[in-house]
N, C-alpha and C positions, 0 to 999 in steps of 0.2 A: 667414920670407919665404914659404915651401910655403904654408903654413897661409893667410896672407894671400891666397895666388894661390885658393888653394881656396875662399875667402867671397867674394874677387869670382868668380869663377865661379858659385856658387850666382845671385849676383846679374845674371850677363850672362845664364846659362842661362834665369833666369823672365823678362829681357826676352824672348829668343827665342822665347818661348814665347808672351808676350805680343803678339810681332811678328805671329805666327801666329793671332792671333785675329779670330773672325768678327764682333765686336765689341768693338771697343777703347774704348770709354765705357761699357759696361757691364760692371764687375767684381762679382763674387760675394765682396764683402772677407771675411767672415766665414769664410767656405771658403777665400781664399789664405792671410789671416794666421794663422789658428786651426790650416791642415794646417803649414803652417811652423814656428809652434813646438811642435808635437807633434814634428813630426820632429826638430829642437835637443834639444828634452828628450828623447827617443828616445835620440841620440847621446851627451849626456852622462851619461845613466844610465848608457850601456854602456860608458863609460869610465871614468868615476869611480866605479861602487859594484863596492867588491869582489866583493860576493854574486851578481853578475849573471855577472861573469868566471867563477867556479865555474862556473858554470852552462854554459859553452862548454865547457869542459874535463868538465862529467861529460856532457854531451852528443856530443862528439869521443868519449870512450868507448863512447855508446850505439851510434855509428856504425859502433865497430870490432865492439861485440856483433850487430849483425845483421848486418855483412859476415860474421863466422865464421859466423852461426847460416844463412845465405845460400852459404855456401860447403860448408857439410853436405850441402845437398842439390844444386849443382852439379858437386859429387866425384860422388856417388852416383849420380847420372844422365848426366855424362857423362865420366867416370873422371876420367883425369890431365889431360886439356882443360877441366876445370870447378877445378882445386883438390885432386884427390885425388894421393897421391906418384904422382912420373915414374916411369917404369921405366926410364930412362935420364938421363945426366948434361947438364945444359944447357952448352953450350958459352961459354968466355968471353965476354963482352958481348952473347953473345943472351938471350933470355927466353921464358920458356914460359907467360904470359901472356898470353889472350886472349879479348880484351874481350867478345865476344860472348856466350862461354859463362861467364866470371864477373865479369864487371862490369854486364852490364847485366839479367842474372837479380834481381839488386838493386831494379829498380824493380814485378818482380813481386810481390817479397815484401812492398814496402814499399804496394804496393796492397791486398794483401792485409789488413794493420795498418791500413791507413788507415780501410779498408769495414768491420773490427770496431770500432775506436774512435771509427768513425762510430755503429756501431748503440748501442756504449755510451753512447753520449750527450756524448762527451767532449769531441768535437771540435765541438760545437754549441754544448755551453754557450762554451766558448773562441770561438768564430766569436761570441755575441750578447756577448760582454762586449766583445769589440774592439768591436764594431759599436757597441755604446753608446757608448763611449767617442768613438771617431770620429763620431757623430753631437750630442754634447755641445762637443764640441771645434770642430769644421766646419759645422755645423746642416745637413747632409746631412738627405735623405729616410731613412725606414725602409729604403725597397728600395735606393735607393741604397749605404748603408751595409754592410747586411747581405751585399748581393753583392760589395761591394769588399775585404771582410772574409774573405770566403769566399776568395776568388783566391790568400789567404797558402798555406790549405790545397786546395786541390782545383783544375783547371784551367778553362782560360777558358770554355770550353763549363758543365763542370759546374757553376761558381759562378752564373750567371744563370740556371740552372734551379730555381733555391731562389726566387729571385720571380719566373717567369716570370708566373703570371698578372696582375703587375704590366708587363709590359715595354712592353703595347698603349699603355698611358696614360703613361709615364714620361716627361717631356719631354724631348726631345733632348738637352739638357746633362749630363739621369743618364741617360741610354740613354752619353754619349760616354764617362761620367765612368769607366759598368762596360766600356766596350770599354779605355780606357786603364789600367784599373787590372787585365785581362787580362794587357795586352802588358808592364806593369811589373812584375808578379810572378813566381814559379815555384812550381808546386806540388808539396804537399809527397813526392809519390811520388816524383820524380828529384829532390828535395835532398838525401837521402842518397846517391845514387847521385852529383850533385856533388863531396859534402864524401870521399865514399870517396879521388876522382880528385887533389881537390886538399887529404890532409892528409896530404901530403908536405910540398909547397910553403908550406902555413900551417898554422901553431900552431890549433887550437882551432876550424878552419873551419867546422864545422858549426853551432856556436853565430852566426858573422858571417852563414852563408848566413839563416839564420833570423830575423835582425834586419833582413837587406838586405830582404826580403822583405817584412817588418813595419812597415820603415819608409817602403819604397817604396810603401804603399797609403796613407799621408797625403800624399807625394810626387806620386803620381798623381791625389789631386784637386783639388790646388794647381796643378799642368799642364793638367789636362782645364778646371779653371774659367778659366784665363786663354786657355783655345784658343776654349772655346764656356761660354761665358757663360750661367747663366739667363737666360731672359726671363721665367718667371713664379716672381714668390718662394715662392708658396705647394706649388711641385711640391717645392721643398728643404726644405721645413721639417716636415712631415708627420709624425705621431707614428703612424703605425702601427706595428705589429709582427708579427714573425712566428714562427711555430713551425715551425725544424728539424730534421724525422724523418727516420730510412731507411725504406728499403721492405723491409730485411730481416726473416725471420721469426724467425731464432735467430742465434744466433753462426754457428753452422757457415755459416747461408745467407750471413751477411753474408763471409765467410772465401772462400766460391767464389767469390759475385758479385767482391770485389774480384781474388780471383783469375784470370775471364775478363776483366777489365777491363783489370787487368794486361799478361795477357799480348797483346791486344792493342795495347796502348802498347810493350812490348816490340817487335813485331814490325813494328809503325809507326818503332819509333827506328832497328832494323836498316836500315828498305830505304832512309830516307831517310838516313842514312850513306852507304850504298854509292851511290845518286844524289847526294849533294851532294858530295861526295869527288870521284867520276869526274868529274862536271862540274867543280869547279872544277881539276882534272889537264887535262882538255878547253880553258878559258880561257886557263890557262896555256902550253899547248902555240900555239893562234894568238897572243900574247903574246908569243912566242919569235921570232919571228918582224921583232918593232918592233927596231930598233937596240935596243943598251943604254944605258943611261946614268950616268956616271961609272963604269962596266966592271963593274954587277949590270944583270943581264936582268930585264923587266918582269914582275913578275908581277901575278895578282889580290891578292894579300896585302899587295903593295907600294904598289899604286894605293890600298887600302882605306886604311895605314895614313898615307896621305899627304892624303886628305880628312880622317879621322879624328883626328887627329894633333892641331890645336888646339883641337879638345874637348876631349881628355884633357890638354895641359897646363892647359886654365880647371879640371878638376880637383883639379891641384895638385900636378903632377911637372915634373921636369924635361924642356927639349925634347927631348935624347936618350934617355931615358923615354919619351916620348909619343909616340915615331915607333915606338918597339914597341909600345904600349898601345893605339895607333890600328888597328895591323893587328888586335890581338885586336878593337877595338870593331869594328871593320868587318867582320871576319869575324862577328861576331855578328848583325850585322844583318843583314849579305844572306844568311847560312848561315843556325846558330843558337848559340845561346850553348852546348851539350854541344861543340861543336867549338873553341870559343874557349875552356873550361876546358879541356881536352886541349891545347892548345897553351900555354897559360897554365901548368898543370902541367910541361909541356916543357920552359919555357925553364930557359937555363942561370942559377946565381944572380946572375951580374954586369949582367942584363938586365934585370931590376928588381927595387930597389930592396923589402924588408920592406915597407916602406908601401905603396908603390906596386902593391906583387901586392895588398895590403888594399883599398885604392883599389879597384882592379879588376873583384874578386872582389865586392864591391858594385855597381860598376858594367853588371857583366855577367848579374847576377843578374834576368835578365828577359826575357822570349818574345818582346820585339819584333824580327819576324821575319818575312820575307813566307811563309815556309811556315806560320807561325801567323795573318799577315790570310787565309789559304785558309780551316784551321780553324774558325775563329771569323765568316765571313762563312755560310758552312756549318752551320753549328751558331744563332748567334743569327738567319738567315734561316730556317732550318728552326721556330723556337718561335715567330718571331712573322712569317710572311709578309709582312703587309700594312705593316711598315716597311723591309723585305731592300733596296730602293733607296737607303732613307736609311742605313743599315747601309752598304751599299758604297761611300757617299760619303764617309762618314767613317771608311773603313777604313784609307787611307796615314797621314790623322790621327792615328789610334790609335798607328799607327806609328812615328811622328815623338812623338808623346806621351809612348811611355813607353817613348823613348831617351830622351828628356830630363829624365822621371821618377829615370829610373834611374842618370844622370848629374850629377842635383842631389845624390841618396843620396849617390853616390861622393864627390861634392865635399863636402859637410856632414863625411863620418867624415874626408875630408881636413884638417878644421878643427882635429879634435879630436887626430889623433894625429900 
């Protein structure tokens, strides 16, 4: 019966989606039905072939080798606050874990990996074989494809600077297609730093974050085409191609660059913790204030997961399920989804359900996030000025996109398990 509620959900979400469109007689069919069954096939590969399952579990592993190989050098630089032994005993039920100095050193290193196996070429050729494929499959543009490709590994900003000279002419529906397929994915520097937090809570997570991701970019231009439609076929069909390079000059250059890159994403993830924490402590506190109702006091957590709440049963959970699954979805949205996996990690086991944390953990696996329509209006207004208006008008878009994006994902793996 899950499973069921979970395919019509797919089904009511691409209405919504379609509700949302700036033209509703014009659809891009070759783009909704071709991302569609890429994502089905997507999902049942990763259920049904053994070989694929390996493949989470030796990748869960790889996660644990660079947390230790990541926790080498946050002992060493900041003793027993990073991972090196305490010099004293932790008291019962507390913990000497913390997150700043060793969980999220994580996304430096992994920036680091990322800026070499960019220079290797490894993550390019990876990035043009998805793209092909996705442009076979959807008949997307070259630029199109390539950049929506790119979002698996690299972030919103970075991924549309691979066809920026493309962006001035891209018609509106592939300029919406790469802002949604931004807000539906994560990239790859903090998905280890995800799978770290939550392979407690799940079996094998690092392999699902990597498919959530994989599948939510056919996801997203199945959303994006039913939000905003082509108006001219020939901007989707385009056989260009393109060659991408780093700008490194050796290993080591590429090892530093991702290293100052890094760490400013580090230091971007810190203060926006410590502001969005306080603020939503702030909300809370005038909240406090409203009566209570049935004798729990209001919070933002409560209000979120009380909107949120019938999205995540079209899912494919139960309602008492959904009213926890709603708070994560909605703290994800108005927060960001690193704050919704820390809570989602939190919960106790009777709070949801194996499936339902699986559910999720797809679900949730995506920037959309008003602290990422800042970024990303930012960043794609700065490459191409002379469209930044049409950019900001289709920024809440994005937004509402690739929730929805990312809520068909969760609903589709609803199907299958």
């Amino acid at each position: 019966m899950l499973r069921f509620q979970s395919a019509l959900g797919v089904v009511v979400l691409l209405f919504i989606a379609w509700m949302f469109s700036e033209n509703r007689r014009r659809l891009a069919w070759r783009s909704v039905w071709g991302g569609v069954v890429l994502q089905l096939g997507m999902a049942v590969a990763m259920v049904h072939v053994p070989k694929i399952q390996e493949v989470f579990f030796l990748l869960h592993r790889v996660v644990q080798v660079v947390s230790e190989a990541t926790e080498a050098g946050t002992g060493l630089v900041f003793g027993y606050l990073g991972g090196a032994p305490l010099p004293f005993e932790v008291k019962s039920g507390a913990s000497a874990y913390i997150l700043a100095f060793r969980g999220l050193p994580l996304v430096v290193v992994m920036s680091a990996l990322s800026s070499v196996l960019f220079y290797w070429k490894i993550i390019p050729w990876v990035v043009r074989a998805l793209a092909w494929s996705l442009r076979k499959s959807t008949g997307l543009g070259g630029a199109e494809a390539l950049g929506t490709c790119a979002n698996i590994f690299v972030g919103m900003v970075e991924a549309p600077v691979l066809v920026r000279p493309y962006l001035e002419t891209l018609s509106r529906s592939g300029l919406f297609t790469l802002m949604t397929a931004g807000m539906a994915t994560i990239a790859g520097t903090v998905m280890v730093l995800y799978a770290s937090i939550l392979q407690k809570a799940l079996p094998g997570v690092m392999g699902h974050l990597l498919v959530a991701s994989l599948m939510s970019a056919p996801a997203a231009v199945v959303v994006s085409k039913l939000m905003v439609p082509p108006s001219e076929a020939s901007s989707e069909t385009d056989e260009t191609t393109f060659e991408v390079v780093s700008d490194a000059r050796s290993t080591m250059d590429a090892v530093t660059q991702g290293t100052v890159a890094g760490l400013s994403l580090f230091l971007n993830i810190v203060a926006m913790l410590i502001v969005f924490v306080a603020l939503v402590h702030l909300a809370n506190a005038i909240l406090a204030l409203v009566p209570p109702w049935h004798g729990e006091p209001w919070t933002i957590q409560r209000l979120l997961g009380a909107v949120m709440a019938p999205v995540t049963w079209l899912m494919g959970m139960s309602w008492s399920e959904a009213q926890v699954a709603g708070r994560l979805m909605g703290i994800k949205t108005v927060l960001n989804e690193f704050m919704a996996y820390l809570d989602l990690a939190a919960l106790p086991e009777e709070a949801l359900s194996l499936r339902s944390r699986l559910i999720m953990t797809y679900a949730l696996c995506g920037f959309a996030n008003m602290g990422s329509l800042g970024i990303m209006i930012g960043g794609l207004g700065a490459m191409v000025p002379s469209r930044r208006s049409e950019i900001v008008a289709l920024g809440m878009r994005s937004i509402v996109a690739g929730t929805l994006a990312t809520c068909v994902t969760g609903a589709v793996i609803g199907i299958f398990y």
